[in-house]
C-alpha atoms as a printed R data frame, in Angstrom:
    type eleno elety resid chain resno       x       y       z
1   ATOM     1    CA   UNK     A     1   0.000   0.000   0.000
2   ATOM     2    CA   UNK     A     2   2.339   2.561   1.533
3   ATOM     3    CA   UNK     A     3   5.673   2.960   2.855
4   ATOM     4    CA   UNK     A     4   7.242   5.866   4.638
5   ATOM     5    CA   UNK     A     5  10.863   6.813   3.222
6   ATOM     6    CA   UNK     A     6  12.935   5.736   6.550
7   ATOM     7    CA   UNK     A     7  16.826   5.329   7.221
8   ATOM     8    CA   UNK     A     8  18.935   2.435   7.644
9   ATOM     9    CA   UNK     A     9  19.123   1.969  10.663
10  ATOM    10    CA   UNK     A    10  17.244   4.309  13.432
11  ATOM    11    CA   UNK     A    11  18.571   4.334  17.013
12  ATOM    12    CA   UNK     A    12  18.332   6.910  20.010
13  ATOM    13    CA   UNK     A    13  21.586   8.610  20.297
14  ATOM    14    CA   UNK     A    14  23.302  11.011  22.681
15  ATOM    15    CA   UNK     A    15  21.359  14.549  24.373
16  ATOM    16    CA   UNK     A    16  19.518  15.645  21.549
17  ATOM    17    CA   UNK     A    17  20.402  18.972  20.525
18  ATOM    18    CA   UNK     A    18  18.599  22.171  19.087
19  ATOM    19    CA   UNK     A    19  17.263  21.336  15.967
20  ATOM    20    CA   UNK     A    20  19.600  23.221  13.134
21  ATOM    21    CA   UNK     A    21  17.195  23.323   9.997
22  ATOM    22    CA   UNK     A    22  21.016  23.908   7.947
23  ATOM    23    CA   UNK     A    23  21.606  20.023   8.332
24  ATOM    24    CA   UNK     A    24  17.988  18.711   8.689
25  ATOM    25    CA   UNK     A    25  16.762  18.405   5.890
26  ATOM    26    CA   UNK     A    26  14.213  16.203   3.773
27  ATOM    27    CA   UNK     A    27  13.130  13.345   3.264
28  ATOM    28    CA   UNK     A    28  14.905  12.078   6.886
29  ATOM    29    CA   UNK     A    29  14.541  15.063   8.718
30  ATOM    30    CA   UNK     A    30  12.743  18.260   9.267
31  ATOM    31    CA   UNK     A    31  13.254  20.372  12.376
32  ATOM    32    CA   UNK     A    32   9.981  20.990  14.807
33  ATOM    33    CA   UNK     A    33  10.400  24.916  14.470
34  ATOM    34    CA   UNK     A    34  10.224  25.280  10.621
35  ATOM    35    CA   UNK     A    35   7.555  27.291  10.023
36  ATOM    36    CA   UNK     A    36   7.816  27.121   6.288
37  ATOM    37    CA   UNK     A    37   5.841  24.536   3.509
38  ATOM    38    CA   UNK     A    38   8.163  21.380   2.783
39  ATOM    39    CA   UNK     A    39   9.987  21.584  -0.449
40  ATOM    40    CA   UNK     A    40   9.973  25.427  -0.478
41  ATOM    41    CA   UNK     A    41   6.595  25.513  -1.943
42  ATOM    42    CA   UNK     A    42   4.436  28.510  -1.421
43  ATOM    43    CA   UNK     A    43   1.233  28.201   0.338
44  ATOM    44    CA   UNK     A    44  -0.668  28.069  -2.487
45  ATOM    45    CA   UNK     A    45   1.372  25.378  -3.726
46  ATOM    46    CA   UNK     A    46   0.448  23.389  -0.684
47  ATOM    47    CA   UNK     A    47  -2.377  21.215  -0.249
48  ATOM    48    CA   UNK     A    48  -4.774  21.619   2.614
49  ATOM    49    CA   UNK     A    49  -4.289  17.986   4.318
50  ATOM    50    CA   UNK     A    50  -6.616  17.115   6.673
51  ATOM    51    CA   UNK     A    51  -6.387  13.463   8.345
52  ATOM    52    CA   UNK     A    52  -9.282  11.968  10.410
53  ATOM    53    CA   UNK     A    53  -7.857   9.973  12.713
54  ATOM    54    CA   UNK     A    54  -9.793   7.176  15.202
55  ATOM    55    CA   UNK     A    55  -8.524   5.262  18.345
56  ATOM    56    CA   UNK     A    56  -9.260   2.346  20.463
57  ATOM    57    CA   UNK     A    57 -11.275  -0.861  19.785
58  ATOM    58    CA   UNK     A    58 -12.941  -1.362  17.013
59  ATOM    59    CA   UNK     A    59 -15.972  -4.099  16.692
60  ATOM    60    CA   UNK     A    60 -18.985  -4.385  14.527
61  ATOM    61    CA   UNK     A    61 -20.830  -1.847  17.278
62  ATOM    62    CA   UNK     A    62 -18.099   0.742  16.161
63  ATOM    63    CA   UNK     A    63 -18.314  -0.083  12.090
64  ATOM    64    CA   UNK     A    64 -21.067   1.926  10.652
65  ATOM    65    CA   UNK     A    65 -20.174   4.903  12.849
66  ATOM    66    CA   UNK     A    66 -16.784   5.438  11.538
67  ATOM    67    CA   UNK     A    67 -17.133   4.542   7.820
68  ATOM    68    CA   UNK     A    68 -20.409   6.636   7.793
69  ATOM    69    CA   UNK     A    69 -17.602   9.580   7.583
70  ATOM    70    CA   UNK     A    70 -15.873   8.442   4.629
71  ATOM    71    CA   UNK     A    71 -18.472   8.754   1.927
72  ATOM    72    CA   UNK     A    72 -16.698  11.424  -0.666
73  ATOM    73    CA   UNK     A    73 -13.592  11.501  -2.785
74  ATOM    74    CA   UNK     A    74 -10.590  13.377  -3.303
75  ATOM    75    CA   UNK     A    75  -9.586  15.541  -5.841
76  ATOM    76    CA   UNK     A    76  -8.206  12.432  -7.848
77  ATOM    77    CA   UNK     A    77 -11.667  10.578  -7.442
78  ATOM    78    CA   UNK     A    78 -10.150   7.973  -5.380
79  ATOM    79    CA   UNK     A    79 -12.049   7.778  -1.676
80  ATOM    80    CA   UNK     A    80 -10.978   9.587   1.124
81  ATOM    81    CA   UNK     A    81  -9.282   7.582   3.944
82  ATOM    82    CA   UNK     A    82  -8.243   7.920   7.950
83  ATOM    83    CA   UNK     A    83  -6.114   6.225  10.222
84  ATOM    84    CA   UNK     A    84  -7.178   3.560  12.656
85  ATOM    85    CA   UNK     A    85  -5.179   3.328  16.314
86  ATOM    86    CA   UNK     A    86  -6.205   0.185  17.173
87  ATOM    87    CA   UNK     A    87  -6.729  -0.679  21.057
88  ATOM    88    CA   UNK     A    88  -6.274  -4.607  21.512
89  ATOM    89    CA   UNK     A    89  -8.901  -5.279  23.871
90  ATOM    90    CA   UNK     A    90 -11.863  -5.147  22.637
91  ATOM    91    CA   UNK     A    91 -10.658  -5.482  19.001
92  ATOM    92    CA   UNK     A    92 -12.518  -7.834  16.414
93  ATOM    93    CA   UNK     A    93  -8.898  -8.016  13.760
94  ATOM    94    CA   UNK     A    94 -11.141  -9.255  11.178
95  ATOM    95    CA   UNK     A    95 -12.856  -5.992  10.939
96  ATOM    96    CA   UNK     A    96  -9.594  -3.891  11.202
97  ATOM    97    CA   UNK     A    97  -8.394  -6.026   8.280
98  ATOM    98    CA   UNK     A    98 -11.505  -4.755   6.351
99  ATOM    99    CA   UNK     A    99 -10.743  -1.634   7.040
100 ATOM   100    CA   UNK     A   100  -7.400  -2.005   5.777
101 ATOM   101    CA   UNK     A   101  -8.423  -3.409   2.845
102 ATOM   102    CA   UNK     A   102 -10.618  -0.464   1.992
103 ATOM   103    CA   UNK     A   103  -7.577   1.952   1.847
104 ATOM   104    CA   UNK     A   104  -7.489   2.889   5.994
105 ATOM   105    CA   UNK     A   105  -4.365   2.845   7.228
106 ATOM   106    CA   UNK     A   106  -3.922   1.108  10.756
107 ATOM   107    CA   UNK     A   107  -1.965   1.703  13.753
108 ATOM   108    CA   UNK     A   108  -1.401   0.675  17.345
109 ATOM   109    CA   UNK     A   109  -2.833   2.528  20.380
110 ATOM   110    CA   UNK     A   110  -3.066   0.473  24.052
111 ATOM   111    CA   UNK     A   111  -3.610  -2.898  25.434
112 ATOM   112    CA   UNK     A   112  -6.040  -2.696  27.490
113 ATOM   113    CA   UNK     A   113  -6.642   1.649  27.439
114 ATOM   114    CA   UNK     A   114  -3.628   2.429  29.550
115 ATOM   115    CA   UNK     A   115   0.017   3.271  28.486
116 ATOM   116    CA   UNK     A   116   3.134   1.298  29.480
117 ATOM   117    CA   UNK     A   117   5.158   2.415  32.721
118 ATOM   118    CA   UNK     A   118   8.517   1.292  31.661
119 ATOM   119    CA   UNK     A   119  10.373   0.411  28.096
120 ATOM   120    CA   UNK     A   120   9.667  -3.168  27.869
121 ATOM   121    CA   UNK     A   121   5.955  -2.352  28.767
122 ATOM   122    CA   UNK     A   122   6.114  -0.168  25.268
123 ATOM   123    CA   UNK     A   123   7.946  -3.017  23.665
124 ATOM   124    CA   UNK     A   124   4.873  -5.853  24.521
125 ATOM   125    CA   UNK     A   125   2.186  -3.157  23.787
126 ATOM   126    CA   UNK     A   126   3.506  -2.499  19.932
127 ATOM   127    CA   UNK     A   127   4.606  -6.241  19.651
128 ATOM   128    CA   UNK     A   128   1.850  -7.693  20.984
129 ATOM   129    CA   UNK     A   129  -0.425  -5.783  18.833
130 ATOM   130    CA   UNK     A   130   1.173  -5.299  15.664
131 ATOM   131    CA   UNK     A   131   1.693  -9.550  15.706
132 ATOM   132    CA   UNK     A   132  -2.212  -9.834  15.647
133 ATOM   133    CA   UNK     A   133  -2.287  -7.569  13.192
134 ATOM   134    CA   UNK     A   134  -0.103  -9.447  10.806
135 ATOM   135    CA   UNK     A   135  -1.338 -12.955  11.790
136 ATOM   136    CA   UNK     A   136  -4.717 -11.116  10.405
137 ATOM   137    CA   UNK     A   137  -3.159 -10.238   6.730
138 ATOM   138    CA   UNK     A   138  -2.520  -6.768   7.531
139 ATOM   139    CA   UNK     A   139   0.946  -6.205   6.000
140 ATOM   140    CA   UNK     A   140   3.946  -5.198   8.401
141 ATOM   141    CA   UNK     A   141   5.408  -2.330   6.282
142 ATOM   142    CA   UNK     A   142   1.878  -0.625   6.481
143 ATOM   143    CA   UNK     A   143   2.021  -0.361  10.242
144 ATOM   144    CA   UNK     A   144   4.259   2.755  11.240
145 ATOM   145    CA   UNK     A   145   2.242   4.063  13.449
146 ATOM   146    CA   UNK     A   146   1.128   4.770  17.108
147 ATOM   147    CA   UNK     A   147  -0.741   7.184  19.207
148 ATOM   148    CA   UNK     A   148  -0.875   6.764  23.403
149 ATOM   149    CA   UNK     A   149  -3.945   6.703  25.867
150 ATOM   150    CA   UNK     A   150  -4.851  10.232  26.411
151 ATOM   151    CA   UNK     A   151  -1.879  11.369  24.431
152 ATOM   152    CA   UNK     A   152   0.432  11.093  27.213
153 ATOM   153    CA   UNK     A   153   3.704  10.908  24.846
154 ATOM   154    CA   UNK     A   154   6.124   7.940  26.667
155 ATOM   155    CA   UNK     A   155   9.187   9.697  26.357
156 ATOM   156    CA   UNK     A   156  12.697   7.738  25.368
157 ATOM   157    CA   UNK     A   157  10.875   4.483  26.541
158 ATOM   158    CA   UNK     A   158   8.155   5.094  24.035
159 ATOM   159    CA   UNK     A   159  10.471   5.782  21.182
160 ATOM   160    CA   UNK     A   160  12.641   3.028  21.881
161 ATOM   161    CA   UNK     A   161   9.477   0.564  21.608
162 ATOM   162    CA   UNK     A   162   8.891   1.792  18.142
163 ATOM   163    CA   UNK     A   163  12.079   1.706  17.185
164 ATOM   164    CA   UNK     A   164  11.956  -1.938  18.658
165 ATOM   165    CA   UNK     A   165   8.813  -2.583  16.651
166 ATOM   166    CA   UNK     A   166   9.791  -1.226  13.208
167 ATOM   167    CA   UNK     A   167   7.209   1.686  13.944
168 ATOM   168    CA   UNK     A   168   8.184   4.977  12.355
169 ATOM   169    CA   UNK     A   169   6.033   7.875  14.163
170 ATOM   170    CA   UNK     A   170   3.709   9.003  17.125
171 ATOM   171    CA   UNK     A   171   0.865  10.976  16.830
172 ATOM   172    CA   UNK     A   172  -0.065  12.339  20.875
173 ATOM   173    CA   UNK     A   173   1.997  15.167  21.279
174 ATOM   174    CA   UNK     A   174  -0.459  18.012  22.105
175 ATOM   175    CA   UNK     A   175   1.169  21.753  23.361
176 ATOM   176    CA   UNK     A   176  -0.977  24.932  24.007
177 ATOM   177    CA   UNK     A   177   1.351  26.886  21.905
178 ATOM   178    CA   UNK     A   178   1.090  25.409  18.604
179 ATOM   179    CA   UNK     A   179  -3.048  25.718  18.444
180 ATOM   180    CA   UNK     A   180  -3.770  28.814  16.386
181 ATOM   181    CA   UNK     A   181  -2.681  29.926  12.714
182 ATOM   182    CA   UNK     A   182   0.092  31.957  14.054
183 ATOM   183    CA   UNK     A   183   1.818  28.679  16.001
184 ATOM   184    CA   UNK     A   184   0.888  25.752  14.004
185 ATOM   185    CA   UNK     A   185   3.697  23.817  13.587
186 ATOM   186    CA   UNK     A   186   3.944  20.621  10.692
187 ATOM   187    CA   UNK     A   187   5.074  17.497  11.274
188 ATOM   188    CA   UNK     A   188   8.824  16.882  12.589
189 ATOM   189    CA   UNK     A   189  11.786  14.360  13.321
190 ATOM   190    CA   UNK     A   190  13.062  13.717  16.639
191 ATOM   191    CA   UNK     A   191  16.285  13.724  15.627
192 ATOM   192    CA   UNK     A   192  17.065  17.348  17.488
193 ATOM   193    CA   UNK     A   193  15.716  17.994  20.826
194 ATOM   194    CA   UNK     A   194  11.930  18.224  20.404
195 ATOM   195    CA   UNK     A   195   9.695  20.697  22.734
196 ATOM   196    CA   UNK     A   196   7.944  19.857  25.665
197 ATOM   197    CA   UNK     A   197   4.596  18.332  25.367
198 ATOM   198    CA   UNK     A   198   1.820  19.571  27.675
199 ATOM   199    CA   UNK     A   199   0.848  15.567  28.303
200 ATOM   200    CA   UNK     A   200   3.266  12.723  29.046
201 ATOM   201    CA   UNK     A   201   6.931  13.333  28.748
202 ATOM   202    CA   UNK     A   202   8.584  14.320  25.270
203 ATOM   203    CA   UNK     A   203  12.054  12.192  24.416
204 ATOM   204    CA   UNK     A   204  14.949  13.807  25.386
205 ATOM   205    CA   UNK     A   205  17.563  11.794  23.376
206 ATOM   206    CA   UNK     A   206  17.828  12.117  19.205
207 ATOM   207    CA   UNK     A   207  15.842   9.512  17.739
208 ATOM   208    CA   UNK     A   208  16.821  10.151  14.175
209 ATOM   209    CA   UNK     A   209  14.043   9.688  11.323
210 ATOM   210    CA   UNK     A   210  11.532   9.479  13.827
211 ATOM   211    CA   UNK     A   211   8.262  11.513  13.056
212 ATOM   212    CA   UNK     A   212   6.226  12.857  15.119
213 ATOM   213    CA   UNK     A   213   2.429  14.639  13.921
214 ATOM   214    CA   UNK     A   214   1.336  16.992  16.944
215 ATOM   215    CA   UNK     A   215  -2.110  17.263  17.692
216 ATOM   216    CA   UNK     A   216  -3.278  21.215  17.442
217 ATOM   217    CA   UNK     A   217  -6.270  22.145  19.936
218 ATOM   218    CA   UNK     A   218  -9.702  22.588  18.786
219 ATOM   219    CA   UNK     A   219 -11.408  25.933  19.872
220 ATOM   220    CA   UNK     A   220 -15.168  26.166  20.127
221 ATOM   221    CA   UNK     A   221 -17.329  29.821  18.910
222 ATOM   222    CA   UNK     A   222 -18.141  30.447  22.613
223 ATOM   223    CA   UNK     A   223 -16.519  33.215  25.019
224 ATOM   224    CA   UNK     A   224 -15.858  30.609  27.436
225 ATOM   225    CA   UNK     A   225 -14.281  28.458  25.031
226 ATOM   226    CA   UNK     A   226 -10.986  26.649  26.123
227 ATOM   227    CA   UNK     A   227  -8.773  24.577  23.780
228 ATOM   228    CA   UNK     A   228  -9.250  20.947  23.531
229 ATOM   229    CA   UNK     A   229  -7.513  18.405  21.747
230 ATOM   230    CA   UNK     A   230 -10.519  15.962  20.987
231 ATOM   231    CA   UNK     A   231 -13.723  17.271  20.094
232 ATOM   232    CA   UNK     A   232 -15.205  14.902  22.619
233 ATOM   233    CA   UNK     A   233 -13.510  17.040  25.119
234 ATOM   234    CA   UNK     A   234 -14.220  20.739  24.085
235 ATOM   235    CA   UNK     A   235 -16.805  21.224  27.069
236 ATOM   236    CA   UNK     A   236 -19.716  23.293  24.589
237 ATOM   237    CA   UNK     A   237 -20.645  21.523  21.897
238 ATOM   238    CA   UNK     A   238 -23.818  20.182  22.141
239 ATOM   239    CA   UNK     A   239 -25.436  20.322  18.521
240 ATOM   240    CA   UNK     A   240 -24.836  19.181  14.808
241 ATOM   241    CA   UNK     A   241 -23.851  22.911  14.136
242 ATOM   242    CA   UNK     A   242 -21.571  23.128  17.125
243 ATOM   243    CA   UNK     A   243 -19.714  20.362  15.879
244 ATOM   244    CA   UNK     A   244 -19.330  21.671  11.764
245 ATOM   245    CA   UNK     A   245 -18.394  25.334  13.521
246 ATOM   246    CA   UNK     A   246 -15.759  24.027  15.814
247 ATOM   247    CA   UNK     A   247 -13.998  21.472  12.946
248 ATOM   248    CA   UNK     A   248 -14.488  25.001  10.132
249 ATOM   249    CA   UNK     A   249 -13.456  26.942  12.676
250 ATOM   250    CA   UNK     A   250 -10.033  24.985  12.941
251 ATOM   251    CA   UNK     A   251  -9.783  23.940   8.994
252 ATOM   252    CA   UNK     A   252 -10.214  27.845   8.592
253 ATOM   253    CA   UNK     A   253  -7.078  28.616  10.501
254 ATOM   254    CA   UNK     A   254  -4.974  26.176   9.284
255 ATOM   255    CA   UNK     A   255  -6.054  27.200   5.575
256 ATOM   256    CA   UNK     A   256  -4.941  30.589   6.908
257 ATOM   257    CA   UNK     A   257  -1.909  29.684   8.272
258 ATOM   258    CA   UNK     A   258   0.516  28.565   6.043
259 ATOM   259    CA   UNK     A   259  -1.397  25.150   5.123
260 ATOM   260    CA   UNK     A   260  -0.578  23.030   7.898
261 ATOM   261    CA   UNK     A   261  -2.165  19.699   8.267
262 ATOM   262    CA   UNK     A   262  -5.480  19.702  10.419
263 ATOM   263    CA   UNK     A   263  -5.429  16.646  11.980
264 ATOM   264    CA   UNK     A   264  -8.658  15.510  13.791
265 ATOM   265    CA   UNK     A   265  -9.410  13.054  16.359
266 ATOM   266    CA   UNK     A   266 -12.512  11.093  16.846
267 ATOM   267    CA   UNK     A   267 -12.913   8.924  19.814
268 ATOM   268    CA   UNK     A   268 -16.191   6.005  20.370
269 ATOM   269    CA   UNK     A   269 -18.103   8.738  22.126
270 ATOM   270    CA   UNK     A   270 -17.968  11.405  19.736
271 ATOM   271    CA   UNK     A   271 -18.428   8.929  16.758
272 ATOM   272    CA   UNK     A   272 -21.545   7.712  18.503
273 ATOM   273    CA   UNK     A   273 -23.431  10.461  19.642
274 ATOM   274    CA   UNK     A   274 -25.448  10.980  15.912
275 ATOM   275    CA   UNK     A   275 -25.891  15.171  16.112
276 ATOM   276    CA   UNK     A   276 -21.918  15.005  16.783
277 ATOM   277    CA   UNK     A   277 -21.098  12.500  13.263
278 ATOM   278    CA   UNK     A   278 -23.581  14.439  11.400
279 ATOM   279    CA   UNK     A   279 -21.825  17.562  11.943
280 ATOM   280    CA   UNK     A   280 -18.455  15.540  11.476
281 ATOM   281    CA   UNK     A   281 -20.012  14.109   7.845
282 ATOM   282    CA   UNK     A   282 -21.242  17.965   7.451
283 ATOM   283    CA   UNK     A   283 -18.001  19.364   7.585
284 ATOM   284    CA   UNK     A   284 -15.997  16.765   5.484
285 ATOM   285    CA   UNK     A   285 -18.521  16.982   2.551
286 ATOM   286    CA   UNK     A   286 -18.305  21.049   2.903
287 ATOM   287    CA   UNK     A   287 -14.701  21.446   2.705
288 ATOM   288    CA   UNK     A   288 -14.891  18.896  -0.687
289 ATOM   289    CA   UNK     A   289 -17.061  21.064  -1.961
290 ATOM   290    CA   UNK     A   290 -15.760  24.338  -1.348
291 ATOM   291    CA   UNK     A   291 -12.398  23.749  -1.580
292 ATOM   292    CA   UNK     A   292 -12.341  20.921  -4.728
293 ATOM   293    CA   UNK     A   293  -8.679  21.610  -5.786
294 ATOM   294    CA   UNK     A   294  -7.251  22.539  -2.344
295 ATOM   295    CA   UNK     A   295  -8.137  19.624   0.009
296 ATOM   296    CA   UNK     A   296  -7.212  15.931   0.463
297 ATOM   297    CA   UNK     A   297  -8.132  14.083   3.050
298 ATOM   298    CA   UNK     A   298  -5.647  11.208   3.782
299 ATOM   299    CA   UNK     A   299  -4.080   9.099   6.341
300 ATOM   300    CA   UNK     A   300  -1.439  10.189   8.511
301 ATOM   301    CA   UNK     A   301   0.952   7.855   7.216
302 ATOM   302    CA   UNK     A   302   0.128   9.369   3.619
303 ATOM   303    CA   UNK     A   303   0.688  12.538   4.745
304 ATOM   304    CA   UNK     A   304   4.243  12.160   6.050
305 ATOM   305    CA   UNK     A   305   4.776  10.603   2.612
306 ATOM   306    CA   UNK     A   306   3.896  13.699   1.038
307 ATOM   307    CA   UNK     A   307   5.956  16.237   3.591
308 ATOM   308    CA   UNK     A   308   8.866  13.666   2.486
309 ATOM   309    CA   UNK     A   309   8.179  14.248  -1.241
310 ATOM   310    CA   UNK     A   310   6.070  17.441  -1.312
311 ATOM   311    CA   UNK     A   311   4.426  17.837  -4.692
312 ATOM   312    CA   UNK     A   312   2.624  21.103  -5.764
313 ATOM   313    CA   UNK     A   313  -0.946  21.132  -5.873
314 ATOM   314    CA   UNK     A   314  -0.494  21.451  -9.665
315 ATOM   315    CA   UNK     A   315   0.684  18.163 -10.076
316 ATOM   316    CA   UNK     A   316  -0.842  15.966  -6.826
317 ATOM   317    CA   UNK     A   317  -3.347  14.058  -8.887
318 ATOM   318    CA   UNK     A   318  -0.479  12.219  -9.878
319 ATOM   319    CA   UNK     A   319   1.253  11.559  -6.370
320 ATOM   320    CA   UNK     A   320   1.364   7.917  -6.261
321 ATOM   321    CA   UNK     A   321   0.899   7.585  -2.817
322 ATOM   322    CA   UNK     A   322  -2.175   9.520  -2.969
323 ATOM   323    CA   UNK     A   323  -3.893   7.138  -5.555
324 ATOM   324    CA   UNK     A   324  -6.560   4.855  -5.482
325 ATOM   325    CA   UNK     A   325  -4.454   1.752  -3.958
């Protein structure tokens, strides 16, 4: 299906230092603070990614709720796709390998809902998880990547079970300062010192070629409003309309703001609760619409394929990795 571009061989090394954007450079590396489009393309060059990404088990109750949101195409005509973090308990693999074999992309979230303690706790949890996977016909160089329980980010330990695991990125690192159009920030390597993330502990050593796609807070239309990370979590949203506003709301700025990927994170309750999908299914379909030749909506994995290759939006119905496959 898909395969990220990844180095030889990927180990944690020494301190990690400040990130020096004069000798990181694409497709292995790209430095946390780089505020500009990969490939020196100009905005307008760039296309709006947006990835819908899901997490935990996933059973025939969970089905028709997530793959209701996945009814348009891309540009290219080929149907949009998100990423599945799969949580093992819970799990029924024979639907995750339908999923797969749709065009999702899957990856590895918890055991049992709750995040390792120590190294080798990190090594069972992607081991355990991405051998069921494979015993299920889900190919190994498709799974690459992981997201933690509340997106408490596991530190060195966390980074060395990937690396243990053949995984090649995280997706949990959420910060307060990186969630408006002025402080977006793209995806990045850990092969400098990253920044601190405002849950868990980020890795202090250099784990070179390692990505990692932050999650940027969600803001609701109310004066009360306080970021959240998951919709299910921003405190006032209570209707179909609350939920297209606060999703626009967050495309818009990102649009705005140089382009960066919107990533998006829906959870069992939010997918559930119908006013809450509907608005989800609203806002997907609008952005399509509005936006025909700006906006692709693709897994995560996909996405750090196209930061390691960026193509201009005058040629990215031709992107392989963004075809119908």
């Amino acid at each position: 299906m898909w395969a990220l571009v990844v180095c030889a061989a990927i180990v944690a090394t020494s301190v990690a230092q400040e990130c020096d954007p004069a000798t990181c450079k694409l497709p292995d590396c790209r430095c946390w603070n780089d505020k500009t489009p990969p490939g020196g393309l100009t905005d307008a060059e760039v296309p709006q990614i947006v990835m819908v990404t899901m997490e935990n088990s996933i059973n025939s109750g969970d089905l028709e709720d997530y793959t209701d949101l996945f009814n348009i195409v891309n540009p290219n005509g080929c149907a949009i796709r998100g990423t599945f973090f799969v949580e093992d308990q819970d799990t029924d693999y024979s639907i995750v390998k339908s999923l797969y074999d749709q065009g999702h992309e899957i990856g590895i979230n918890t055991l049992k809902g709750s995040n390792p303690t120590d190294q080798n706790g990190w090594v069972t949890l992607y081991k355990t998880v991405k051998d069921k996977l494979k015993a299920n016909g889900i190919d190994e160089k498709d799974i690459l990547g992981a997201r933690t329980e509340g997106f408490a980010i596991g530190g060195n330990d966390e980074f060395s079970g990937l690396g243990d695991n053949g995984l090649r990125y995280d997706s949990s690192c959420v910060r307060v300062g990186w969630s408006d159009k002025d402080t977006y920030v793209w995806p990045f390597t850990l092969d400098f010192k990253p920044p601190a993330c405002d849950i868990g502990q980020a890795p202090d050593l250099a784990f070179a070629g390692y990505w990692e796609i932050p999650i940027a807070d969600l803001h609701d239309l109310t004066p009360q409003a306080t970021p959240c990370p998951a919709p299910s979590a921003c405190r006032n949203i209570t209707t179909k309309a609350d939920a297209f506003d606060l999703f626009f709301k967050a495309f818009e700025d990102h649009f705005l703001g140089g382009r960066t990927p919107l990533l998006i994170v829906i959870d069992p309750v939010w997918a559930k609760t119908q006013t809450f999908r509907e608005g989800t299914i609203e806002f997907l379909d609008y952005i399509r619409a509005n936006f025909p030749d700006d906006v692709w909506v693709v897994p995560a994995g996909k996405a750090l394929q196209w930061i390691q290759d960026p193509v201009p939006l005058s040629n990215i119905t031709t992107f392989a990795p963004w075809g119908c496959n």
